[in-house]
C-alpha positions in Angstrom: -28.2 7.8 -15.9 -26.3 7.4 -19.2 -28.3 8.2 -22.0 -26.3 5.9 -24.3 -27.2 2.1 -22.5 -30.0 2.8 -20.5 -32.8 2.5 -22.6 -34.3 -0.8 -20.2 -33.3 1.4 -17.1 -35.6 4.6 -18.1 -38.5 2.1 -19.3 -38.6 0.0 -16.1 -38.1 3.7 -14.1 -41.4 4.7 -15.6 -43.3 1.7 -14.8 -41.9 1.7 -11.1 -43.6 6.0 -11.0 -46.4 4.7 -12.7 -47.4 1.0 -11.7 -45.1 -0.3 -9.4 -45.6 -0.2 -5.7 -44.6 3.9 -5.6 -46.5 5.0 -8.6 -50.0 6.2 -8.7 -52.6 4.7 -11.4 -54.3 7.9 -12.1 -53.9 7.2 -15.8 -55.4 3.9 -15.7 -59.2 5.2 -14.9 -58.7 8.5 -17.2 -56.3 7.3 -20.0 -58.1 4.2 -21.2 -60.0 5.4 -24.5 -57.9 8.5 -25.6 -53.9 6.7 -25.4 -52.0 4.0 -26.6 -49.1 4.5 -24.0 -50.7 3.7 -20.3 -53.3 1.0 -21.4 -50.3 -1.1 -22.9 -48.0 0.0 -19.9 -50.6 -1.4 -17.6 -51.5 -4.3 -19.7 -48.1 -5.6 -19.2 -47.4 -4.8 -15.8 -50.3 -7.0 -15.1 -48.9 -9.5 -17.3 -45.8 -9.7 -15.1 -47.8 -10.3 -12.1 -49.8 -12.9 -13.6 -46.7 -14.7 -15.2 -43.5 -13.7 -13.5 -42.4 -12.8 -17.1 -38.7 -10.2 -16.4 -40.4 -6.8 -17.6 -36.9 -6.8 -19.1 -37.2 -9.4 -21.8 -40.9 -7.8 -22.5 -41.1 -5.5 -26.0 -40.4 -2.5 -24.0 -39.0 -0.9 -27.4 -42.9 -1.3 -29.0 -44.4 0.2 -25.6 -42.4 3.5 -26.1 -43.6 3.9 -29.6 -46.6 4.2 -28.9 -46.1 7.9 -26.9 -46.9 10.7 -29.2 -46.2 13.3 -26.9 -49.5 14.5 -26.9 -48.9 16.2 -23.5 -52.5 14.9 -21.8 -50.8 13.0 -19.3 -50.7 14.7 -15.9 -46.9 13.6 -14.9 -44.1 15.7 -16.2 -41.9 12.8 -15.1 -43.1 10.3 -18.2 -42.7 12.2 -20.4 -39.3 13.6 -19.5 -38.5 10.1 -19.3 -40.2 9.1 -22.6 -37.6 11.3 -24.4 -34.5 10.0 -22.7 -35.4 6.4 -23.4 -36.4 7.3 -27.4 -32.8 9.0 -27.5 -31.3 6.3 -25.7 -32.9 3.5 -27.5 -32.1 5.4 -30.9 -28.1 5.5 -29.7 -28.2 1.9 -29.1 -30.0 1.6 -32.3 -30.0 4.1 -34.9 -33.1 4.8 -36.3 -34.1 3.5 -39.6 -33.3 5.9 -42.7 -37.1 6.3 -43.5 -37.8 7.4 -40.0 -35.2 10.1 -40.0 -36.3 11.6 -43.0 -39.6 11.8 -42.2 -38.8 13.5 -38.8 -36.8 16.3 -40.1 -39.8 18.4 -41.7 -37.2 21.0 -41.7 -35.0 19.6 -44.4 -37.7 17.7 -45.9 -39.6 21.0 -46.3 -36.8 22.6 -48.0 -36.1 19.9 -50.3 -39.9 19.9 -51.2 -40.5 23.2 -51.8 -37.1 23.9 -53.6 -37.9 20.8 -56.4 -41.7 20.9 -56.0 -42.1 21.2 -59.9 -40.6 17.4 -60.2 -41.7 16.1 -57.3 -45.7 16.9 -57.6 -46.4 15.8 -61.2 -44.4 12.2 -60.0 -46.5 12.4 -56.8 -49.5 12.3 -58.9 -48.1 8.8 -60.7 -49.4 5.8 -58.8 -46.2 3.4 -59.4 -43.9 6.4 -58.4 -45.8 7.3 -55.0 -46.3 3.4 -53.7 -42.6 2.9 -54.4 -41.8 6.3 -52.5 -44.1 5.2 -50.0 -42.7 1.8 -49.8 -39.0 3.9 -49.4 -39.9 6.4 -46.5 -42.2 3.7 -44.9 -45.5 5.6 -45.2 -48.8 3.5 -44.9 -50.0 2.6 -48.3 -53.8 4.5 -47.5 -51.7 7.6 -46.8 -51.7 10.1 -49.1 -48.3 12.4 -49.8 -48.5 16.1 -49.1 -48.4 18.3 -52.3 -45.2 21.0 -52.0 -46.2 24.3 -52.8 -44.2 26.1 -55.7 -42.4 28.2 -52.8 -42.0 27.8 -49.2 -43.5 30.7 -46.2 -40.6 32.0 -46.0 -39.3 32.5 -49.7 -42.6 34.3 -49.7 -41.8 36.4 -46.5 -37.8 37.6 -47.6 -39.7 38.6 -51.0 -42.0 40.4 -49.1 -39.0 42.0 -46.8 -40.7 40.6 -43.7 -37.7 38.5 -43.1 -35.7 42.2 -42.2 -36.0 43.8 -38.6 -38.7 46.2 -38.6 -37.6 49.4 -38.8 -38.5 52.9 -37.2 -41.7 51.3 -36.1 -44.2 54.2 -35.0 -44.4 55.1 -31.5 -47.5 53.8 -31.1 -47.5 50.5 -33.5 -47.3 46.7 -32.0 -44.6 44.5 -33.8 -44.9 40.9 -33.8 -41.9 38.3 -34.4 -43.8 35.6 -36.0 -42.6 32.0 -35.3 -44.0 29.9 -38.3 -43.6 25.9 -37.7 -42.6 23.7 -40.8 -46.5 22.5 -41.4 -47.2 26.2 -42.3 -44.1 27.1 -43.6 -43.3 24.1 -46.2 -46.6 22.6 -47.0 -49.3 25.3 -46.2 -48.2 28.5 -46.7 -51.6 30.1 -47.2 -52.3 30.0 -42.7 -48.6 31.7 -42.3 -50.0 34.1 -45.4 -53.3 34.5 -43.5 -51.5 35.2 -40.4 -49.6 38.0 -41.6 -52.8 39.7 -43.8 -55.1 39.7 -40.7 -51.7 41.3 -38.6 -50.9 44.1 -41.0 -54.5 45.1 -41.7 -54.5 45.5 -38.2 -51.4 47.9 -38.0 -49.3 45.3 -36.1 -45.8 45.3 -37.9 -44.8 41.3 -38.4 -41.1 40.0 -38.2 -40.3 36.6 -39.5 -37.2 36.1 -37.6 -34.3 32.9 -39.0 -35.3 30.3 -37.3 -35.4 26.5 -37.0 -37.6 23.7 -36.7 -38.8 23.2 -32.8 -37.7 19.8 -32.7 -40.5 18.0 -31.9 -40.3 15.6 -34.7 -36.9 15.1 -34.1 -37.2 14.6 -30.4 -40.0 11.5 -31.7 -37.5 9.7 -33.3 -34.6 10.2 -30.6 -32.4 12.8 -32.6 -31.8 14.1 -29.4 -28.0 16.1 -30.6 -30.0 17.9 -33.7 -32.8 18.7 -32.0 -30.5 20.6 -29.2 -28.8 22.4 -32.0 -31.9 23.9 -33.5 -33.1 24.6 -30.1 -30.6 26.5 -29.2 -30.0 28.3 -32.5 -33.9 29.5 -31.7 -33.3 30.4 -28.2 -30.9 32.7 -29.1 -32.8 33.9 -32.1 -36.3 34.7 -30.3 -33.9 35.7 -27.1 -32.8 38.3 -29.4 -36.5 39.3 -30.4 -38.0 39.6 -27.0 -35.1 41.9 -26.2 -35.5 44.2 -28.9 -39.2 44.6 -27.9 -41.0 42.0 -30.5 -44.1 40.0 -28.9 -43.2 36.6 -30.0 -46.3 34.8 -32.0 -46.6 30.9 -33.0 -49.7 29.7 -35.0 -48.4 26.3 -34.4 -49.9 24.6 -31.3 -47.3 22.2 -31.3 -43.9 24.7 -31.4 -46.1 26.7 -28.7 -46.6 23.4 -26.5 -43.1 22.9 -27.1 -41.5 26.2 -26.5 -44.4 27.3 -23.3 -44.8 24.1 -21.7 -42.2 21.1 -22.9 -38.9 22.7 -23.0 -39.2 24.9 -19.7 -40.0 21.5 -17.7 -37.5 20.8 -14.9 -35.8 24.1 -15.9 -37.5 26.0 -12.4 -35.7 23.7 -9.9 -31.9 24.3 -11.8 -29.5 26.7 -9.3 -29.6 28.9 -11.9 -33.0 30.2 -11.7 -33.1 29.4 -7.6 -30.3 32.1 -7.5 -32.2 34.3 -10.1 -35.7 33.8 -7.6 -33.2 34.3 -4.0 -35.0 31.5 -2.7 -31.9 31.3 -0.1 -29.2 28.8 1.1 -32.0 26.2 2.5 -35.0 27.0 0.2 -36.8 26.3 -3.0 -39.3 28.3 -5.1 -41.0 26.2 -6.9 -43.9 26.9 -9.3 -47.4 25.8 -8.4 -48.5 24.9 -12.1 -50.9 28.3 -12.1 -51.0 30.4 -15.2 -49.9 33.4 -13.4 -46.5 32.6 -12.2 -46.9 31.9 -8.9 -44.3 29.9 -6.7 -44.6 28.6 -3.0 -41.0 27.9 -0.8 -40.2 24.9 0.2 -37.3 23.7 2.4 -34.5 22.4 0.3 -33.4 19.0 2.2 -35.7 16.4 0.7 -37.3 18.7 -2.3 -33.8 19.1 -3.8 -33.1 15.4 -4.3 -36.2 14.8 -6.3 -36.9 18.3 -8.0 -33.7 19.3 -10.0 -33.3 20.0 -13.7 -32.5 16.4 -14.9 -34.9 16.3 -17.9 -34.3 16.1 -21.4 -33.1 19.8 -22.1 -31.5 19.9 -18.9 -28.3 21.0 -20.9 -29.6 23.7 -22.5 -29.7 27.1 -20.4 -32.5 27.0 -17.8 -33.0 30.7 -18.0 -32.8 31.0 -21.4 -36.0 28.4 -21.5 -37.7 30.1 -18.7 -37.8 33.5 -20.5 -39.0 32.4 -24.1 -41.6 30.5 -22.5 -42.6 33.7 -20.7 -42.6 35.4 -23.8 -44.3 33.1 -26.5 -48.0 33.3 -26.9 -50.0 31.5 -29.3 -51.5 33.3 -32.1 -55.2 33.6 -30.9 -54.1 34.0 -27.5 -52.5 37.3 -28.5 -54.8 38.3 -31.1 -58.0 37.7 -28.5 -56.5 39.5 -26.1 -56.3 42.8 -28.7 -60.3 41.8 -29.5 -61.1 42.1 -25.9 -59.0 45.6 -25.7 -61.1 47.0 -28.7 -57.5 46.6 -30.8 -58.7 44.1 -33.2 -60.6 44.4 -36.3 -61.7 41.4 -37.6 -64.9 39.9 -39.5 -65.5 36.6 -41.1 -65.2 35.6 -44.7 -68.5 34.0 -45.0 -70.2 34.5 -41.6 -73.3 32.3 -42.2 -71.2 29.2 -42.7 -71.8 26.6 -40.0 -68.5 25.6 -38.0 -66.9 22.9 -36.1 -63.9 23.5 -34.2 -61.6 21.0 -32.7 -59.4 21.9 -30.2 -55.9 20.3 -30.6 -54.2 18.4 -27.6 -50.9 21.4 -27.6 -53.6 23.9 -28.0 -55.5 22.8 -24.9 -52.1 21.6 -23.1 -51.2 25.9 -22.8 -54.3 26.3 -20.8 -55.7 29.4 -22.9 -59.0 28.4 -23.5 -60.1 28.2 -27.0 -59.5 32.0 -28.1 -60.6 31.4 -31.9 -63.9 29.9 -30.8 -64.3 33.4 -28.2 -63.6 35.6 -30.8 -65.7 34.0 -33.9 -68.8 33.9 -31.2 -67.9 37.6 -30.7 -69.2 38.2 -34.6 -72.5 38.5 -35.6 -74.7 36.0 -37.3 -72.0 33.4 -36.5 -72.7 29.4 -35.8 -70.0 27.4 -34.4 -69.3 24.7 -32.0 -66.4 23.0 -30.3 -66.2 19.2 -31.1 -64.3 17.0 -28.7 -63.3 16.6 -25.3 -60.9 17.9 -22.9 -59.0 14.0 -23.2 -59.6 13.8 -26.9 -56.9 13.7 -29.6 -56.8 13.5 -33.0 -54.0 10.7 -32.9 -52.2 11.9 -35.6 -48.9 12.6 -33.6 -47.3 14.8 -36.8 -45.2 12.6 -39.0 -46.0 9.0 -36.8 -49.4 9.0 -38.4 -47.8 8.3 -41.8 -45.3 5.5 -40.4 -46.6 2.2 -41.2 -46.1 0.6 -38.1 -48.3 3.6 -36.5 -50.9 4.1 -38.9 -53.5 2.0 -37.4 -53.1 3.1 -34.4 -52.5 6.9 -34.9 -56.3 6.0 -36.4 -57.1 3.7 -33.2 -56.0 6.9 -30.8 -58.1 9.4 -33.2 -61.5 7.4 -32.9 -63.7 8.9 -30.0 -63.0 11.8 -31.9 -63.7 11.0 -34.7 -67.3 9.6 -33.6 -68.4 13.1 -32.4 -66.8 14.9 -35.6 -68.9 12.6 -37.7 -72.0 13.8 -36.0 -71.3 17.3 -37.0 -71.3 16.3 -40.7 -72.7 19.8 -41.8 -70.4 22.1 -40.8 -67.2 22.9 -42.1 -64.3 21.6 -39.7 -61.6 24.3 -38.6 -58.7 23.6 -36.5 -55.7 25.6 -35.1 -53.2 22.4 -35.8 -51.9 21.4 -39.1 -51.1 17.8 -38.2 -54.7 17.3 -37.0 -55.7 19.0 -40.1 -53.8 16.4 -42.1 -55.5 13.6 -39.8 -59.4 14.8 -40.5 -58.7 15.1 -44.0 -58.0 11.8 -44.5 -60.6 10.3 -42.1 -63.5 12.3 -43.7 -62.1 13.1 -47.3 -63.2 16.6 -46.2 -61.5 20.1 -46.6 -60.7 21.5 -43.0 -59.0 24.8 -42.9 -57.0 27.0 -40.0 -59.4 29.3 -38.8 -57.1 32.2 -39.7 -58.1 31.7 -43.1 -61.5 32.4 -42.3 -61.0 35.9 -40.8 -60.1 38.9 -42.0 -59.6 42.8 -40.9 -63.2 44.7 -41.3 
């Protein structure tokens, strides 16, 4: 299927999986109160039956904006498809000027951090910010981030972190440390806290050159750039795992993307089916367990329907397939030290009442909620998980500023929101930046990362 003119084609493809006579309507009982995407999908495939109205003169173009990618939909399908019709619908029309800009955190972060000193006394001038608003599209009630005076990873080449570590000790762990934009360009003090509570513990920290995961950019279509910076970070972390670095991300979302999103498809290529010697009339195919188990099944009718023909499905399958091995989020690797007696680590204030929410990419990597384990581990420690396993914040990174999305990035966020409210006492942590961004606003409320509350005993 071209990507170029078949925006209509992928749209009325995911309705036929999804509502149409051979799809399934899981989503419709379990999607209802915590996504935009399926209720509307369903609304108007009813609407067709009822009326007779073409699905192809409908505003299919609306329906896909309202996909953040959350990733709490159970069909890899959609969402593969999701991405080829934003990328196709953006090379039949380019996307807005506003809308790229505000996608590319990468550049934008860059730009931010490098003229901070102008650009936060004008942010703080209420003509100047609604016209910039008005400029990049941002919702009037949003407010615009504050640049620090120097980005993460000015910081991290001062500190000489951004040079291979060398003549580590025998016995020493060595992390290469994956930062995101959101902790990189705008909140440098996680990606600072990250490293303290690494070296106090002896691990040696790497921050390799690297790229924005292209998750933004993938939102808006940019489809060409994101494949660039994809690739560029392939070969970068590539590089790490084989020089013996454990690869870290305290980003949900770039671990989502890099464990979960880019490796879809990327198990039924030739290219690992050789690699796995499934054999001339068989498939290994994985059975979604954490463990990396597969199960064979006979080629003939599994090989027209499982094949790598997603998005990324240009990009090396066994280049994906090994980062994603090799990727762990940040809590997932530091719990599993705690639990070998490896860890040292203590709150800053261990009588302050916490609320944790756990973001959708976070929950989407099936590791459980490893800061939550390892705070109850402490003593004289309260916190609780707020939200459920279908809850999200609705923030969707930079769509939540958008005009057009505002309200309903807000809409998406509500259920949440309720049960966050109810916790009004505790100080709110989360593991995702955007979502932190998101609570902020709703409850004019500090919320912090919980790697700034620990430290090393």
């Amino acid at each position: 299927m071209g990507m170029k003119t078949d925006f209509t084609s992928l749209v009325l493809e995911m309705f036929k999986k999804c509502a149409g006579r051979s799809g399934c309507e899981v989503c419709r009982e379990h999607m209802e109160e915590d996504c935009l995407f399926f209720p509307e999908m369903y609304r108007l495939h009813d609407l067709v039956q009822e009326t007779g109205t073409p699905l192809a003169e409908m505003d299919l173009a609306s329906l896909v904006d309202l996909c953040t990618l959350c990733g709490l939909c159970p069909c890899q399908d959609i969402r593969m498809l999701v991405l080829k019709a934003k990328a196709a619908r953006a090379e039949e029309k380019k996307p807005p000027l506003s809308a790229r800009l505000l996608s590319d955190a990468q550049q934008a972060g860059q730009w931010g951090t490098a003229f901070s000193a102008v650009l936060n006394p004008l942010n703080r001038l209420k003509p100047v910010t609604a016209m910039a608003k008005k400029i990049l599209d941002i919702h009037p009630e949003r407010s615009l981030p504050a640049f620090p005076e120097e980005s993460f990873f000015v910081w991290a080449k001062k500190k000489g972190l951004t040079a291979p570590v060398k003549n580590p000790s025998r016995d020493a762990s060595k992390v290469a440390y994956f930062v995101g934009c959101s902790a990189g360009y705008l909140f440098p003090g996680v990606a600072k806290a990250a490293v303290g509570l690494l070296e106090q513990n002896k691990i040696q920290v790497f921050v390799p050159s690297q790229h924005c995961c292209s998750m933004p950019l993938i939102m808006e279509g940019n489809q060409q750039e994101a494949k660039k910076r994809i690739q560029n970070n392939l070969e970068t972390l590539g590089a790490c795992v084989q020089d013996g670095y454990d690869i870290v991300c305290s980003c949900p979302t770039c671990g989502y993307f890099f464990k979960k999103l880019l490796v879809e498809t990327a198990y039924y290529s030739e290219a690992f089916q050789l690699r796995a010697d499934a054999g001339n009339n068989r498939m290994q195919v994985p059975t979604g367990s954490r463990d990396q188990k597969f199960t064979t099944v006979p080629m003939g009718i599994y090989k027209t329907f499982l094949k790598d023909d997603g998005y990324f499905s240009g990009i090396d399958p066994l280049q994906r397939i090994d980062l994603s091995l090799n990727v762990q989020d940040l809590g997932e690797y530091l719990l599993a030290r705690h639990k070998a007696g490896e860890l040292s680590i203590s709150l800053k204030e261990p009588g302050r009442p916490l609320a944790y929410f756990a973001p959708c990419h976070q929950r989407e990597q099936n590791i459980g909620h490893p800061y939550v384990e390892m705070i109850q581990s402490l003593p004289g420690t309260d916190i609780i998980p707020v939200g459920g396993e279908m809850h999200c914040c609705g923030m969707g990174g930079h769509l939540g500023f958008k005009t057009d999305f505002h309200d309903h990035s807000l809409a998406i966020g509500g259920p949440m929101f309720d049960r966050l409210a109810a916790a009004s006492g505790r100080t709110v942590i989360t593991d995702c930046l955007s979502c932190r961004m998101q609570l902020q606003h709703v409850f004019s409320r500090q919320v912090f990362h919980p790697l700034e509350l620990l430290s090393a005993v």
